[in-house]
C-alpha positions in Angstrom: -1.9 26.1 -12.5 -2.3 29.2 -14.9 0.2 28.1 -17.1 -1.2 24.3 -17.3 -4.5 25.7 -17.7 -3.3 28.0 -20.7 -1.0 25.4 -22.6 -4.8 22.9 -22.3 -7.4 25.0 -24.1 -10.8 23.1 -24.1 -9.1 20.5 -22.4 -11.3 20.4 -19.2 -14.4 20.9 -21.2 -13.8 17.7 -22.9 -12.9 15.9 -19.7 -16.1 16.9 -18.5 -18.0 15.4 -21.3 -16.2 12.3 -21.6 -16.3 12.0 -17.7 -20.2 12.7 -16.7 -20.8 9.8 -19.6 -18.6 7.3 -18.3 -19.9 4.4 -15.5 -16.8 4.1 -12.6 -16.2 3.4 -9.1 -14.5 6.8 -9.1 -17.3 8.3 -9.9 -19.9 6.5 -7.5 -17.7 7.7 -4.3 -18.1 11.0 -5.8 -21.6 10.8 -6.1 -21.7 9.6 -1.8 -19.5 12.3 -0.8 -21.2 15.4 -3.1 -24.0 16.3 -0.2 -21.2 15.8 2.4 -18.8 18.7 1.4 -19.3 21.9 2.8 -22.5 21.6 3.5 -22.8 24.4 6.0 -22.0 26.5 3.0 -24.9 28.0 1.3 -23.3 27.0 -2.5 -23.6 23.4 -1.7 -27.1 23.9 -0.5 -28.1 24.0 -4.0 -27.9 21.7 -7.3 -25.7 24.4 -8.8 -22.9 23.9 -6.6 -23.6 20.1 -6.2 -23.2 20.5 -10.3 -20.1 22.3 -10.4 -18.1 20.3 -7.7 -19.5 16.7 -9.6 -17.7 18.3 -12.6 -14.5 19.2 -11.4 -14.0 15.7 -9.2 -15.2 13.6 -12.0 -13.0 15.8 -14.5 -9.8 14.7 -12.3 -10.9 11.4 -11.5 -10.8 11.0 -15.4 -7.3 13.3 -16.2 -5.7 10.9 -13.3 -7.1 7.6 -13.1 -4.1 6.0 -11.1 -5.6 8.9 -8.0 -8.8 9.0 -9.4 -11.0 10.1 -6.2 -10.3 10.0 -3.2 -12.3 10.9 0.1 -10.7 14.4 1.5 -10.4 15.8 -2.4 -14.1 17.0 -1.8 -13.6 19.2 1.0 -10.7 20.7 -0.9 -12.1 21.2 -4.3 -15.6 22.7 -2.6 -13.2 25.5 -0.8 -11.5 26.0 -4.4 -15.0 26.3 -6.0 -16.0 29.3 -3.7 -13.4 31.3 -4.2 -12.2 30.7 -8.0 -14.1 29.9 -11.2 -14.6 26.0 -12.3 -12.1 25.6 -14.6 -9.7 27.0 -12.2 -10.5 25.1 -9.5 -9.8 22.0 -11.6 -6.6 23.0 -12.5 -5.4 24.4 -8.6 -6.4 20.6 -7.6 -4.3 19.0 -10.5 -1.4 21.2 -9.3 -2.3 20.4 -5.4 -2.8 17.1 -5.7 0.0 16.2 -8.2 3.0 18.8 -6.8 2.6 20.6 -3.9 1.3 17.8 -2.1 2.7 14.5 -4.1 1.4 10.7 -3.3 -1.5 12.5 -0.6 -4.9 11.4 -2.5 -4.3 7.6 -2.8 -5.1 4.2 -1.3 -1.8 4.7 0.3 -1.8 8.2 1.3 2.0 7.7 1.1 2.5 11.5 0.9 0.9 11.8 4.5 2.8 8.9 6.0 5.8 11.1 4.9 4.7 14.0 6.2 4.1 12.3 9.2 7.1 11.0 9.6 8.6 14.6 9.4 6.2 16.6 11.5 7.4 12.7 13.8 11.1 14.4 13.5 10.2 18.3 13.9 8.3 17.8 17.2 11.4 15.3 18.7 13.8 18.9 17.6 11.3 21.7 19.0 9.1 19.9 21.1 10.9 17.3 22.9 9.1 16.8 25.7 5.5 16.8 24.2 6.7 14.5 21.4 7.4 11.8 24.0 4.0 12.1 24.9 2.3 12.4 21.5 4.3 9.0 21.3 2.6 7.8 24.4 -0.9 9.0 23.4 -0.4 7.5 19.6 -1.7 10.6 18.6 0.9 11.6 15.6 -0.7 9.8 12.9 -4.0 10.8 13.6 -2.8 14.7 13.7 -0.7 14.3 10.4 -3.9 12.5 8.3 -6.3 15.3 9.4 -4.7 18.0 9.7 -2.6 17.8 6.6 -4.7 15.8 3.8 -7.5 19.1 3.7 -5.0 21.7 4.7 -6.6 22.3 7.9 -10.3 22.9 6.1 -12.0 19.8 8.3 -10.6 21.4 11.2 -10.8 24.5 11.0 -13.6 26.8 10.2 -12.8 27.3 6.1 -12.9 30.6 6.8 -9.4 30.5 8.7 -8.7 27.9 7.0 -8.2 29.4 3.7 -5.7 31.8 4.9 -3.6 28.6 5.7 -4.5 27.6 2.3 -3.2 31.2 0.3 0.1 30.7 2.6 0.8 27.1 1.5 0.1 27.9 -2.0 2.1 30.7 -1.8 4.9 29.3 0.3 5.2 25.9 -0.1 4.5 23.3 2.1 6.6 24.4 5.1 3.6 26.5 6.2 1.8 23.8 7.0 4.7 22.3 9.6 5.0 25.7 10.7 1.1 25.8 11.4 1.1 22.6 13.2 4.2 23.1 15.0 2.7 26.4 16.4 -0.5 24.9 17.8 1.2 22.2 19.5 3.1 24.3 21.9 0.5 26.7 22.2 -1.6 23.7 23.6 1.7 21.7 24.9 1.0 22.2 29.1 -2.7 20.8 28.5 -1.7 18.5 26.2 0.7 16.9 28.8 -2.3 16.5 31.6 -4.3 14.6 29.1 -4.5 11.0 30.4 -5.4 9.3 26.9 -6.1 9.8 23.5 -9.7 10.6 23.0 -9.2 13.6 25.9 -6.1 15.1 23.9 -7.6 15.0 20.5 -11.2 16.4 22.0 -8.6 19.2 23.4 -7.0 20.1 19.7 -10.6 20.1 18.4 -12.1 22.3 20.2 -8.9 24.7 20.1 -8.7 24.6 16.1 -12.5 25.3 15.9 -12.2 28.4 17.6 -9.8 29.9 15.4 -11.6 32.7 13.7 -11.4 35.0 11.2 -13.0 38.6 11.2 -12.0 39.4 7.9 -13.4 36.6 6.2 -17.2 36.4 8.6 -19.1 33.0 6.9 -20.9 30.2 8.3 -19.3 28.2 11.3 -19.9 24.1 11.4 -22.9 23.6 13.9 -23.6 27.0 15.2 -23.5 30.6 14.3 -20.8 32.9 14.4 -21.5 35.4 17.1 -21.7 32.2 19.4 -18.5 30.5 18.2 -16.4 30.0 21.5 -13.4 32.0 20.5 -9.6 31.4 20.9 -7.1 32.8 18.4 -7.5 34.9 15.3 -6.2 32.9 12.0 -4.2 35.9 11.4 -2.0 35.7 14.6 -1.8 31.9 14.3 0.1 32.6 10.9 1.9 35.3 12.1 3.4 33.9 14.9 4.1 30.6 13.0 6.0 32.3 10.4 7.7 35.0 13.5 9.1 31.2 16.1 9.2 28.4 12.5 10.6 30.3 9.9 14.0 28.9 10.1 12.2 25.8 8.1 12.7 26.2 5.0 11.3 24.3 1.2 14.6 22.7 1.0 14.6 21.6 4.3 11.2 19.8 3.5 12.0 18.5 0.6 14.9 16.6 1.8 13.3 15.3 5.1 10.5 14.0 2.6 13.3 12.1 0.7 14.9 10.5 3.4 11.2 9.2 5.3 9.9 8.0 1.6 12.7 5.9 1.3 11.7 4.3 4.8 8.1 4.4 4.6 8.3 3.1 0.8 10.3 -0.1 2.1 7.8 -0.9 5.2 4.8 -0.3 2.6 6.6 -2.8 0.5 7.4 -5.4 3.6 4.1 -5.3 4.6 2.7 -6.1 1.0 5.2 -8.8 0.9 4.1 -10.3 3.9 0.7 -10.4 2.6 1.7 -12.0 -0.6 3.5 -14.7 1.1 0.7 -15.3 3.5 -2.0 -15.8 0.0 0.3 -17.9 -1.5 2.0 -20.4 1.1 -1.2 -22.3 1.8 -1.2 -23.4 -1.5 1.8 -26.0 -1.1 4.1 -25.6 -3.6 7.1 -23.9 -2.2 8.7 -23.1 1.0 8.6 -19.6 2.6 12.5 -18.6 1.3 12.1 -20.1 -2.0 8.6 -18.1 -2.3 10.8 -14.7 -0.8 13.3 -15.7 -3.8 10.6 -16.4 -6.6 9.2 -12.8 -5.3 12.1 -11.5 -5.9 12.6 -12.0 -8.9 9.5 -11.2 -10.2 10.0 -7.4 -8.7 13.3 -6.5 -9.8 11.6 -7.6 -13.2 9.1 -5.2 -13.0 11.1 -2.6 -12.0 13.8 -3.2 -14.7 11.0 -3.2 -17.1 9.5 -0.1 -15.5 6.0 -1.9 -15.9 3.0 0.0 -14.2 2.3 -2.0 -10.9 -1.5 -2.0 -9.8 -1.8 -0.3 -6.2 -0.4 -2.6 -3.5 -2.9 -1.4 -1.2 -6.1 -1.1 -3.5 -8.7 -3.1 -0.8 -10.7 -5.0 -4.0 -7.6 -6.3 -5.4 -5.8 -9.6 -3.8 -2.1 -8.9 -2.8 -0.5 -11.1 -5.2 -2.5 -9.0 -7.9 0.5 -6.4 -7.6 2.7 -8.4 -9.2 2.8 -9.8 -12.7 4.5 -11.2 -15.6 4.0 -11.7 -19.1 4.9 -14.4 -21.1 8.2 -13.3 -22.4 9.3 -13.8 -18.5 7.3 -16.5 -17.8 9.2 -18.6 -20.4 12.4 -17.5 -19.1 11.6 -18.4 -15.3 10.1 -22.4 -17.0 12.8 -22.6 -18.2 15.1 -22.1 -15.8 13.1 -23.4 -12.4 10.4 -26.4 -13.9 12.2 -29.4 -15.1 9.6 -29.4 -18.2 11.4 -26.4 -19.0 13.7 -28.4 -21.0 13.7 -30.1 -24.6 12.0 -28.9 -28.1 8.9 -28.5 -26.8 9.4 -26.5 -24.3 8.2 -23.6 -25.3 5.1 -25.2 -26.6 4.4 -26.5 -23.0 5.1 -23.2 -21.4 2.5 -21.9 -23.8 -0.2 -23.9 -22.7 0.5 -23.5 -19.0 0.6 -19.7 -19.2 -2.8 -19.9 -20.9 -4.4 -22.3 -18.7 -3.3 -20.7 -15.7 -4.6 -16.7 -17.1 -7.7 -17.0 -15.5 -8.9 -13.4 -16.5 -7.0 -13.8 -19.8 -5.7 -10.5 -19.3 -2.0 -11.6 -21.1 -0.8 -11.6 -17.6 0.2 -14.2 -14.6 -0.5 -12.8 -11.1 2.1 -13.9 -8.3 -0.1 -16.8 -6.9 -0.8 -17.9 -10.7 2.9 -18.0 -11.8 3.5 -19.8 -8.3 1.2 -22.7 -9.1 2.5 -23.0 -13.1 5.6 -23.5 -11.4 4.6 -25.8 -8.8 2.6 -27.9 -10.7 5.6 -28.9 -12.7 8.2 -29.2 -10.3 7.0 -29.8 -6.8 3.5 -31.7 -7.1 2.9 -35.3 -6.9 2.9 -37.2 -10.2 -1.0 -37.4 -10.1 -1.1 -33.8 -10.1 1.5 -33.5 -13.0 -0.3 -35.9 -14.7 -3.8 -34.3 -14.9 -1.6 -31.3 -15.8 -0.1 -33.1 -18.8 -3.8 -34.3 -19.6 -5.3 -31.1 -19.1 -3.1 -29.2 -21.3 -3.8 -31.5 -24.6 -7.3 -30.7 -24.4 -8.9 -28.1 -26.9 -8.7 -25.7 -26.4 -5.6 -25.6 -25.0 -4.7 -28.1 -27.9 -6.0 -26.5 -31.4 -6.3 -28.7 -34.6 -3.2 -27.9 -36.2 -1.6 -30.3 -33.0 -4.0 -33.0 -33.3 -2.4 -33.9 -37.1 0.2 -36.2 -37.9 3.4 -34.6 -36.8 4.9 -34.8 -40.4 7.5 -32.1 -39.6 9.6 -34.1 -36.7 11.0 -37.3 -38.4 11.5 -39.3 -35.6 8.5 -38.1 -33.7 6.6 -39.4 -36.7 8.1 -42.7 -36.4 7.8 -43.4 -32.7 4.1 -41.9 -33.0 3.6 -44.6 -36.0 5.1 -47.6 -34.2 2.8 -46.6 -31.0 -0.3 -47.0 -34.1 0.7 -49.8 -35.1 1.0 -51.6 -31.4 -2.0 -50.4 -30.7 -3.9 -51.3 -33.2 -2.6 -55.1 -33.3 -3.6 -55.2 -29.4 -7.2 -53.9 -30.9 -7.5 -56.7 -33.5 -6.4 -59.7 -30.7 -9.0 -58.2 -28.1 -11.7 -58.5 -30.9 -11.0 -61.6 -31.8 -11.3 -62.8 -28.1 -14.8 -61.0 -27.9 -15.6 -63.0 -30.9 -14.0 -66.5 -28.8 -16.3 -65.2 -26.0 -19.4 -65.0 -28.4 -19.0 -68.6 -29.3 -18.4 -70.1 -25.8 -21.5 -67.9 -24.9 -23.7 -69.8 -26.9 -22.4 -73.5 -25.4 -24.6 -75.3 -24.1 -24.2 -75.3 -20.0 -22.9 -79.2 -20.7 -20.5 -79.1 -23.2 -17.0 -79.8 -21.8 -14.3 -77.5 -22.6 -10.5 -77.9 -22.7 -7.3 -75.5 -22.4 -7.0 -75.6 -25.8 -11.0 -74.3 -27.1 -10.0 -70.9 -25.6 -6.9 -68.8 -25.1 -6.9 -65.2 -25.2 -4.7 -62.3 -24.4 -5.4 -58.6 -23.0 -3.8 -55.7 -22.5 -4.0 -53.8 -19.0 -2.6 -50.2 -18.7 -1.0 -48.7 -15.0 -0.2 -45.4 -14.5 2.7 -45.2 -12.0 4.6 -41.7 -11.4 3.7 -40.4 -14.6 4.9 -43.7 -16.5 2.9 -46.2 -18.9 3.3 -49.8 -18.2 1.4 -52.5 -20.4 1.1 -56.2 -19.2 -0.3 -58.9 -20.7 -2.2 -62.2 -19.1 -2.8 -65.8 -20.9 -3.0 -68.8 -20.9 -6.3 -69.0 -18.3 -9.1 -71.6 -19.0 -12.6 -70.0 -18.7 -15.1 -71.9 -17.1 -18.4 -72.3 -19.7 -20.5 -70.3 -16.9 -22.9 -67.6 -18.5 -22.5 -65.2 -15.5 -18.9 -65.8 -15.9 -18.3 -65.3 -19.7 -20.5 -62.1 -19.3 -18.2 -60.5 -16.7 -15.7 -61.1 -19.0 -16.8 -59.6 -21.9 -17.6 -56.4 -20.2 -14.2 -55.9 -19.1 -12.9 -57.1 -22.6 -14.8 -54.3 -24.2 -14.1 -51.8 -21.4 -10.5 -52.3 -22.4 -10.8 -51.7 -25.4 -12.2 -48.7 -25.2 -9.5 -47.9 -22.8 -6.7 -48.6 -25.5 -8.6 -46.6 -28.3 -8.0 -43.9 -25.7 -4.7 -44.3 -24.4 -3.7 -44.9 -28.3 -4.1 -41.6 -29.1 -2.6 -39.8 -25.7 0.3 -42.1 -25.8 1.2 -40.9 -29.2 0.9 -37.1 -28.2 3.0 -38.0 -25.5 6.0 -39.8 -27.6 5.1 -36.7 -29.9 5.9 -33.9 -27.7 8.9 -35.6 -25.7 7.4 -36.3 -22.5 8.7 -39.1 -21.3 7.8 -38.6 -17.3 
């Protein structure tokens, strides 16, 4: 921590400044847990040492935003504050939370889980027959998360606990095992009478708040010291864990920490797949394997890439959130999986999709996002590929430069012209029929009318699986009946309207290829 601290002149200083400025959730979790640190201790009785520990938390919560705060840091970096100037505190917590106790202060608390695991595996070698009933009791966990995440300093009188802390700083983090090992089977025969959790943990409590420490007399949680109920001296608890553990070793440690990351790591990432699959399945598109594939894919994608992946287990955050892709992938994966995929304008498509499916328009597709791009194209019903296809050939999705004449494709042009051209000739024959139906309007009721006074022809437009059929009907002899010839000419000019429309969408369609 000295050396970090000496190679970063001014650098915590500046932290500080940028830090007490800045709005963050970080920061407003700092802010609830300031009054709740040490607050038997007369420093944090006082703005002074409220000041001091907002500084350094904030400080780190800026210097590491991908920890940023998290509760239990307090405790620790009020018990650094007492003993060592600011500044160094902030640099003895980078070092703590960073090295000597890796992956601890996080929404995961991974680093626990490990250690967990290990003190799991140490109790099962020395201990064999209380760890059967810790196993019982479900108790492991619970002793691992508070013992370990504030070095024994909730559990202990700070006092004590800060010899364990000088130790573990000084040896590693084998003193900690040692520690815990050691109280265990000093409390193992009482611990084996407990009938359930709550009785064994109230047990261990009241134990570890007894521990006390002559050398270092200071204020006790909840009563004084001269009334503290006393049970071993923090200076034979360490002696006597380094005199029966000291056969563990910082290898040692090291390696059991590799071999239950590796395990806990792949659980952690089951369990988020499980939740991702769960978002995501309700929405239709895919089947549960070819979901697990598409999943697949998109991690080994991001770790290939080595892309920074958002906390799996951040509460405010979706599952699915976790994993994204930009469009460099996304193109790759349309093209290969969505049948629109396919052609010149291809790419062009995909485009429009990615950006109509960013929501946040962060440049990214989220796992349920790139999911429903994908499904919309290949999997949905044609009425749903069809408002798609609609959707995406609206501004803004469609800029200006689009809405031109296609003068760079040849044959697009050609097929977009002869679609003009039909159009506007079915235009021109529906007017003239309005103009038929003005005159037989203004008939008198009693003039007779033949076959031949009236013919007209219109166009009627189905949409069937994504296809455009035109029909024509002829050759019917209107009735000279007001009511009638009104009805007629509202659906005369309805239609036209309608082709006006379809005129222009039909030629984007030709334009761009898409034929279904």
């Amino acid at each position: 921590a000295l050396n970090v601290k000496a190679a970063h002149p001014g650098y915590y200083r500046s932290l500080v400044d940028k830090a007490l400025q800045k709005q963050s959730t970080a920061n407003d979790e700092i802010e609830r847990d300031l009054h709740r640190s040490l607050p038997e201790h007369p420093a944090f009785q006082s703005e002074i040492g409220i000041d001091a520990l907002r500084r350094v938390l904030c400080a780190y919560a800026l210097h590491n935003p991908s920890i940023g705060y998290c509760q239990a840091m307090n405790i620790v970096a009020s018990v650094l504050l007492i003993y060592c100037k600011e500044e160094e505190a902030f640099w003895l917590l980078v070092t703590l939370c960073e090295n000597l106790l890796p992956d601890y202060y996080n929404q995961r608390v991974v680093g626990a889980v490990v250690d967990q695991g290990i003190l799991d595996e140490l109790t099962l070698e020395y201990l064999p027959n209380l760890h059967d009933r810790l196993l019982q009791l479900g108790m492991m966990n619970m002793i691992s998360l508070s013992w370990f995440l504030t070095i024994f300093l909730c559990v202990m009188p700070y006092e004590s606990a800060v010899n364990v802390m000088d130790c573990f700083f000084y040896d590693g983090a084998k003193v900690i095992f040692q520690v815990a090992l050691t109280l265990l089977e000093w409390n193992q025969d009482k611990l084996l009478q407990c009938k359930d959790e709550g009785e064994a943990m109230q047990l261990l409590s009241e134990y570890l708040m007894g521990i006390f420490n002559d050398e270092g007399r200071g204020a006790i949680r909840n009563k004084s010291y001269d009334e503290q109920k006393r049970t071993v001296s923090i200076q034979v608890l360490i002696y006597e864990a380094y005199r029966r553990y000291g056969c563990l070793s910082t290898g040692q440690i090291e390696r059991l920490r590799l071999k239950h990351r590796l395990r806990v790591v792949q659980e952690l990432e089951d369990t988020c797949e499980r939740n991702v699959l769960r978002c995501v399945i309700g929405d239709g598109y895919f089947t549960k394997p070819e979901l697990q594939e598409l999943l697949g894919l998109v991690r080994e994608e991001i770790i290939s890439q080595k892309k920074h992946i958002p906390d799996k287990h951040d509460p405010s955050l979706q599952p699915y959130e976790a994993y994204k892709i930009d469009f460099d992938y996304f193109k790759i994966l349309f093209a290969a999986l969505s049948p629109w995929g396919k052609g010149e304008t291809a790419e062009s498509l995909a485009a429009r999709i990615f950006n109509l499916m960013d929501s946040n328009r962060d440049g990214y597709l989220n796992f349920r996002e790139l999911a429903g791009a994908l499904g919309l194209t290949s999997t949905a019903d044609a009425i749903q590929r069809l408002k798609l296809l609609y959707t995406i050939h609206l501004p803004p999705l469609l800029c200006m430069s689009d809405i031109e004449s296609p003068e760079k494709n040849e044959s697009g042009a050609e097929i977009a012209s002869e679609a003009t051209d039909f159009f506007s000739t079915a235009e021109k024959n529906l007017e003239k029929s309005i103009d038929s139906l003005n005159i037989l309007e203004d008939r008198s009721p009693g003039t007779p009318t033949s076959s031949n006074c009236f013919q007209w022809h219109a166009v009627f437009f189905r949409v069937v699986q994504g296809r455009i059929q035109l029909s024509s009907q002829g050759g019917h002899v209107v009735e000279n009946q007001s009511f009638a010839v009104y009805e007629i000419r509202k659906i005369f000019v309805m239609t036209l309207l309608f082709s006006k429309f379809l005129k222009t969408y039909l030629s984007h369609r030709i334009r761009f290829g898409i034929v279904g």
